[in-house]
Structure formats: C-alpha cells, structure tokens
MDTraj code that builds the backbone (N, CA, C; nanometers):
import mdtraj as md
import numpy as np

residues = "UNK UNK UNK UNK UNK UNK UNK UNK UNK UNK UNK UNK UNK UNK UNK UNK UNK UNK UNK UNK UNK UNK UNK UNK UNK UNK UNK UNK UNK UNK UNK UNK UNK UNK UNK UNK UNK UNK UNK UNK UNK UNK UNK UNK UNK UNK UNK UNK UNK UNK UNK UNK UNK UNK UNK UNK UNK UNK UNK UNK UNK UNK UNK UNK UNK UNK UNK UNK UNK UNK UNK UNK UNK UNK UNK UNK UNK UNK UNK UNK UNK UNK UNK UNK UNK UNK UNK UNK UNK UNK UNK UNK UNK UNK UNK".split()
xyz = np.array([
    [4.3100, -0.8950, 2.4521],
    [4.2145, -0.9903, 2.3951],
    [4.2200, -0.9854, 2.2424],
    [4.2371, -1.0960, 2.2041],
    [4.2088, -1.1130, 2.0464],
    [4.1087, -1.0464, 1.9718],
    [4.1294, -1.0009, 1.8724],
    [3.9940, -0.9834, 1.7630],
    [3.9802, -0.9757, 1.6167],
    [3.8856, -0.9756, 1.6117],
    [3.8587, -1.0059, 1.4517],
    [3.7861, -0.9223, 1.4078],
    [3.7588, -0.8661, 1.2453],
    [3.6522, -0.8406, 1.1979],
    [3.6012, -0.8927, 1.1050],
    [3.4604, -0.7970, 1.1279],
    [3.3566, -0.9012, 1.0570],
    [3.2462, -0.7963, 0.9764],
    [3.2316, -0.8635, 0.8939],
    [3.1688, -0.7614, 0.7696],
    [3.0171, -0.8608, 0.7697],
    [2.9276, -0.7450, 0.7996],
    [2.7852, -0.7893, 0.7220],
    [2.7681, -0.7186, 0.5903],
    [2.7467, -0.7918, 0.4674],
    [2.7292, -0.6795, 0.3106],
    [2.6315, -0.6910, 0.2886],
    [2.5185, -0.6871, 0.3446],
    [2.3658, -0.6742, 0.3305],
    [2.3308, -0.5642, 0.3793],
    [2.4476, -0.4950, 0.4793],
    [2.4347, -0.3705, 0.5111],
    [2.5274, -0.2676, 0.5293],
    [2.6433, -0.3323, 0.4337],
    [2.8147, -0.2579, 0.4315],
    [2.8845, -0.2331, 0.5360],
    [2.8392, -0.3223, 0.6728],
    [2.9014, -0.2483, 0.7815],
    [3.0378, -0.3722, 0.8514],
    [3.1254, -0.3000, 0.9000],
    [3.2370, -0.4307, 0.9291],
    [3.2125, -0.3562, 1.0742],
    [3.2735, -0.4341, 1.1735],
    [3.2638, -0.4129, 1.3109],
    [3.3788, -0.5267, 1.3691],
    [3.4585, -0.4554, 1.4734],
    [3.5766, -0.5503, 1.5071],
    [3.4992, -0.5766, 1.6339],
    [3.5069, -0.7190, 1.6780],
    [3.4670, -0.8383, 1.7590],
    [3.5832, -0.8769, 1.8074],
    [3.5135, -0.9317, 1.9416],
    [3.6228, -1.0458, 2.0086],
    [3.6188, -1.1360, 1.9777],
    [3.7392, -1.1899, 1.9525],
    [3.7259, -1.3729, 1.9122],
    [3.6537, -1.4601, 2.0015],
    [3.5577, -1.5233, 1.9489],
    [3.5079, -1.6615, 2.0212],
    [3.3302, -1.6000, 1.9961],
    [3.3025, -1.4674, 1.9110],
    [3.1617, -1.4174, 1.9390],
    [3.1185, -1.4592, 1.8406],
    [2.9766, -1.5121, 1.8591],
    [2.8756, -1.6118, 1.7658],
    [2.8605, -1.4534, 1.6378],
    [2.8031, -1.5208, 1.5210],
    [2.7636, -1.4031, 1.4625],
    [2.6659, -1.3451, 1.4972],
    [2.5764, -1.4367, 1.5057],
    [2.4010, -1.3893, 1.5767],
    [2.4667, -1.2701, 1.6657],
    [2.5368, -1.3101, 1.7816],
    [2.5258, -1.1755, 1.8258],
    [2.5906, -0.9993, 1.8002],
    [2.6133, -0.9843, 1.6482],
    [2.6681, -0.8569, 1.6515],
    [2.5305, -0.8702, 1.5080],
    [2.4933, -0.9427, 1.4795],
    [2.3824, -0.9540, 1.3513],
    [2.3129, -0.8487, 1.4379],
    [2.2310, -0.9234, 1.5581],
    [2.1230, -0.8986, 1.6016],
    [2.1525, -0.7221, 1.6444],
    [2.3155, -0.6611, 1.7029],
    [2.3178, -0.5182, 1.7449],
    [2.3126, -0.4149, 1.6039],
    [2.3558, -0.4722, 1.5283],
    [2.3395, -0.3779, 1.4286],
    [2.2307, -0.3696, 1.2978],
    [2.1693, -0.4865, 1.3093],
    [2.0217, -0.4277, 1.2224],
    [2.0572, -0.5610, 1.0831],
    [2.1273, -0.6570, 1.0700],
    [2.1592, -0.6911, 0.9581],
    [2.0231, -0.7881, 0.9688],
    [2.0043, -0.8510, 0.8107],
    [1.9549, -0.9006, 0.7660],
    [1.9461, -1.0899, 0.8249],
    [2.0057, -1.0953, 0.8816],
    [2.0173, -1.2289, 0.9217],
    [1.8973, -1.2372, 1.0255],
    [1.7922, -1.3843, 0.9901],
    [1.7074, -1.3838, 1.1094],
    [1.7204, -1.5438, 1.1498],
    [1.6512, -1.5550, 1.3052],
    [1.6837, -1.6315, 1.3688],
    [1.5392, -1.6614, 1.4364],
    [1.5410, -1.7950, 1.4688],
    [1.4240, -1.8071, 1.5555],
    [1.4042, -1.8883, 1.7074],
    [1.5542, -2.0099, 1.6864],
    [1.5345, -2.0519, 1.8360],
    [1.6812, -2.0222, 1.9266],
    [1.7825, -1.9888, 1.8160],
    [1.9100, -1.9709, 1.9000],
    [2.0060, -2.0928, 1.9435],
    [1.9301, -2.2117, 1.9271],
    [2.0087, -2.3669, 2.0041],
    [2.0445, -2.4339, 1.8883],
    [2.0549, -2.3755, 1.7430],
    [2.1390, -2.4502, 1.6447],
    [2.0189, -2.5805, 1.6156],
    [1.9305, -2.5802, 1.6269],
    [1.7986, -2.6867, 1.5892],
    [1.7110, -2.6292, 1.4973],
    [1.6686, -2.5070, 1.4680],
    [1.5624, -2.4620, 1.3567],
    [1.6304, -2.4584, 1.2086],
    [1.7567, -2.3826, 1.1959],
    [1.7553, -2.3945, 1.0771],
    [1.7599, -2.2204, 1.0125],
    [1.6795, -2.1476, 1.1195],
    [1.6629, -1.9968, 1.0682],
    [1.8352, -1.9391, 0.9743],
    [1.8716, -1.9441, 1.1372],
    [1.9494, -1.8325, 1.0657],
    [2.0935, -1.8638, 0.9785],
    [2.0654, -1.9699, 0.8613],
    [2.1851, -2.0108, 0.7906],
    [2.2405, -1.8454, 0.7279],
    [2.3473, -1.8877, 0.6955],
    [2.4393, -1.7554, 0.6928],
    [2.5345, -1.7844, 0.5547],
    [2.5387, -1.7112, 0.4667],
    [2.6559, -1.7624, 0.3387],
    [2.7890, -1.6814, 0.4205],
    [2.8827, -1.7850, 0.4088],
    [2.9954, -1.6797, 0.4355],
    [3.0660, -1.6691, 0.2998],
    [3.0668, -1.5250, 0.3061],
    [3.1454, -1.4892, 0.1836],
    [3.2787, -1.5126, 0.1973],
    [3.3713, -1.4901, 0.2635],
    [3.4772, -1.5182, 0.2692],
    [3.5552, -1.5032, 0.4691],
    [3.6527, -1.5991, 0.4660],
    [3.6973, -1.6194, 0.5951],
    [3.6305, -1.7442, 0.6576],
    [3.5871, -1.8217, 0.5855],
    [3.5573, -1.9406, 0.6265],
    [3.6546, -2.0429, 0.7686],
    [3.8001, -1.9846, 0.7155],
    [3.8432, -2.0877, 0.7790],
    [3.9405, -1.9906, 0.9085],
    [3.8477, -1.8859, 0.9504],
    [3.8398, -1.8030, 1.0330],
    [3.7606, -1.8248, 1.1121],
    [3.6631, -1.9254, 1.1364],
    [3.5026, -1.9620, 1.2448],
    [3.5713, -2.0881, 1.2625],
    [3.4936, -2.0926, 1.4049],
    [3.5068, -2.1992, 1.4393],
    [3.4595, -2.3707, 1.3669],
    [3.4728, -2.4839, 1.4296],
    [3.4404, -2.6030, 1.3016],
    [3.2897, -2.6084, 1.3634],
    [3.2611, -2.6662, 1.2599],
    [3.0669, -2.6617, 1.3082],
    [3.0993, -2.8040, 1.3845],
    [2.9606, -2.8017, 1.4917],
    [2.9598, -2.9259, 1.6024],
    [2.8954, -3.0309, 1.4742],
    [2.8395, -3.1774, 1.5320],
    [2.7643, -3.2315, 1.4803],
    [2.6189, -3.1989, 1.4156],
    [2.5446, -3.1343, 1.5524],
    [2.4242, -3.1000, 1.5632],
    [2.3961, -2.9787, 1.4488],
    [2.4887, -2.8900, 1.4049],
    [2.5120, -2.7991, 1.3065],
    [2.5247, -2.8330, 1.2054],
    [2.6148, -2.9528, 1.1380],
    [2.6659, -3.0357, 1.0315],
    [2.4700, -3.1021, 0.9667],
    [2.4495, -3.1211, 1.0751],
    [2.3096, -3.2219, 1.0781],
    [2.2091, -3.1129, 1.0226],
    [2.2053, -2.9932, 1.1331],
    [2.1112, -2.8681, 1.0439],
    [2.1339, -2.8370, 0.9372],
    [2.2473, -2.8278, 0.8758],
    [2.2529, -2.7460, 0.7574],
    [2.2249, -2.8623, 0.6564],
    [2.2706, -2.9853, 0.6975],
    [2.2370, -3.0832, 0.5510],
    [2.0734, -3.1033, 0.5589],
    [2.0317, -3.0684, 0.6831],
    [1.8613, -3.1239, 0.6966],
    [1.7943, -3.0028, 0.5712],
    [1.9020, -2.8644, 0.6154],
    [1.8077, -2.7985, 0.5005],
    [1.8659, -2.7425, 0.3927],
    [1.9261, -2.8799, 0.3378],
    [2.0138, -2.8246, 0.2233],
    [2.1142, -2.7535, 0.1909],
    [2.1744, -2.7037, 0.2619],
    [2.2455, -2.5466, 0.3229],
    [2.3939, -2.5769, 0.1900],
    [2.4210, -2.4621, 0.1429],
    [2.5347, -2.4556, 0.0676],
    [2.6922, -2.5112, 0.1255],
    [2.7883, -2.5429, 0.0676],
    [2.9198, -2.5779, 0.1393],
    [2.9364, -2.4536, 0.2159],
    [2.9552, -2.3316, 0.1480],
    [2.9676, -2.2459, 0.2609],
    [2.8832, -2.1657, 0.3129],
    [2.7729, -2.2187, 0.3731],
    [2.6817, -2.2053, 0.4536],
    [2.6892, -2.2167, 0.5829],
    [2.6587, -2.1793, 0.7025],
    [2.6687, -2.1871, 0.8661],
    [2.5886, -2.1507, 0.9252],
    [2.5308, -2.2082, 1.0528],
    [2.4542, -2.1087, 1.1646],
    [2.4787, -1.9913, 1.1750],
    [2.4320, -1.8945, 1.1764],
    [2.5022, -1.7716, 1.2775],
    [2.5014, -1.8023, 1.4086],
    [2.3770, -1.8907, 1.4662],
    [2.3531, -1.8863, 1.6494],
    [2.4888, -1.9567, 1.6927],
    [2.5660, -2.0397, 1.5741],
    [2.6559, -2.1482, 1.6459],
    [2.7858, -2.1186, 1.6012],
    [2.8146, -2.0479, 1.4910],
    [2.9609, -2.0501, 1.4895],
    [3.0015, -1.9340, 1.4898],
    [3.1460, -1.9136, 1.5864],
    [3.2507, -1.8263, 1.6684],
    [3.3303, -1.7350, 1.5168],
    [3.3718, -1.6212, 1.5544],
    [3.4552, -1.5967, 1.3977],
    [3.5676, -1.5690, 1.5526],
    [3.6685, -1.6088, 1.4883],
    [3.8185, -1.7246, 1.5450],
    [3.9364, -1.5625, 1.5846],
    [3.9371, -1.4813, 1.4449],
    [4.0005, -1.3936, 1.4484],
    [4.0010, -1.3666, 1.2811],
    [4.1156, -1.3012, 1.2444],
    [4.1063, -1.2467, 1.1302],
    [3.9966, -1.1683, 1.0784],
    [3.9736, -1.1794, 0.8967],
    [3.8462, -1.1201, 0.8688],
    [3.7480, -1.2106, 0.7771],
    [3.6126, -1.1929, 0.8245],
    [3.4825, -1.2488, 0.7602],
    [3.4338, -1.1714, 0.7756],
    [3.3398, -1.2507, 0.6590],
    [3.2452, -1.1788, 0.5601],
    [3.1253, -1.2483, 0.4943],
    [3.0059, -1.2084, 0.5765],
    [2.8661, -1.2668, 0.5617],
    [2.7599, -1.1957, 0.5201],
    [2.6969, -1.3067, 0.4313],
    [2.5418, -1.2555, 0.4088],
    [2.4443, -1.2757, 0.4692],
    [2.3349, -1.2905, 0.5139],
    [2.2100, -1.3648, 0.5112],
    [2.2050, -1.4687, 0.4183],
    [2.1418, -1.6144, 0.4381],
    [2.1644, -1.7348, 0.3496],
    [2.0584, -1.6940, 0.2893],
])
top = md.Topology()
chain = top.add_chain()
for i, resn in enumerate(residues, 1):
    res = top.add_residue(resn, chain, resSeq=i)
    for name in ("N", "CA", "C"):
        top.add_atom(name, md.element.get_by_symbol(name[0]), res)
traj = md.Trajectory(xyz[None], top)
C-alpha cells in the first residue's frame, strides 16, 4: 500500500499515512491543533493552511471550492474533513 507523510508544525510531529487518508483523521489521533465541527465539508471549521505539498492532496470537490470561498479561505487553504494527502510529503497548519 502506498504512503505518504504528513507533518503537523503546530506540533512538530510527521507521521507516515496511507494514501487516500483525510487529514482530519490523523489531526484528530495525535492532538494537533486543527478543529472541526461537522465533518461533511459544510461548516467551514476545520480550514487547514497547507504549508507545503499542495499538489500532493487530492483536488477539492465543488462543495469544498464553495466552503472555502464562503469563508474567505487563503489559495492554499483546504478542509482537513475533505481532502486525501495522495502520497509524497505535506505539511500543515491549523488555518
């Protein structure tokens, strides 16, 4: 199986993942700073800066494209609940 890693620097920690895993879910096992509130890519919580490896995640859907402009969200800004890191390495903050 493929994998990737992935660095949270809000709390210095990298952790190798399988490709296709949302960020939310390795945010939520290890304590990082990223918060979330409904999980279905509709609130808005948990925008995410990616520091680098952008073009390592998957492409955002519509419904994602739509959240992040509803709340302003930076170019490289993303869900965590919605986008996959692909392989290689990324590297996120809390937005």
């Amino acid at each position: 199986m493929a994998t990737a890693k992935l660095t949270f620097t809000d709390v210095a920690l990298t952790v190798n993942v399988p490709a296709g895993t949302r960020i939310i879910e390795i945010s939520e096992k290890i304590g990082s700073g990223i918060t979330y509130g409904c999980r279905e890519g509709e609130c808005g919580t948990c925008i995410t800066r990616i520091v680098e490896g952008q073009e390592n995640l998957s492409e955002p859907s519509a419904l994602e494209l739509r959240v992040l402009k509803d709340n302003l969200a930076g170019h490289n800004d993303r869900l965590a609940c919605q986008c996959q890191v692909l392989g290689g390495t990324v590297k996120v903050r809390p937005g």
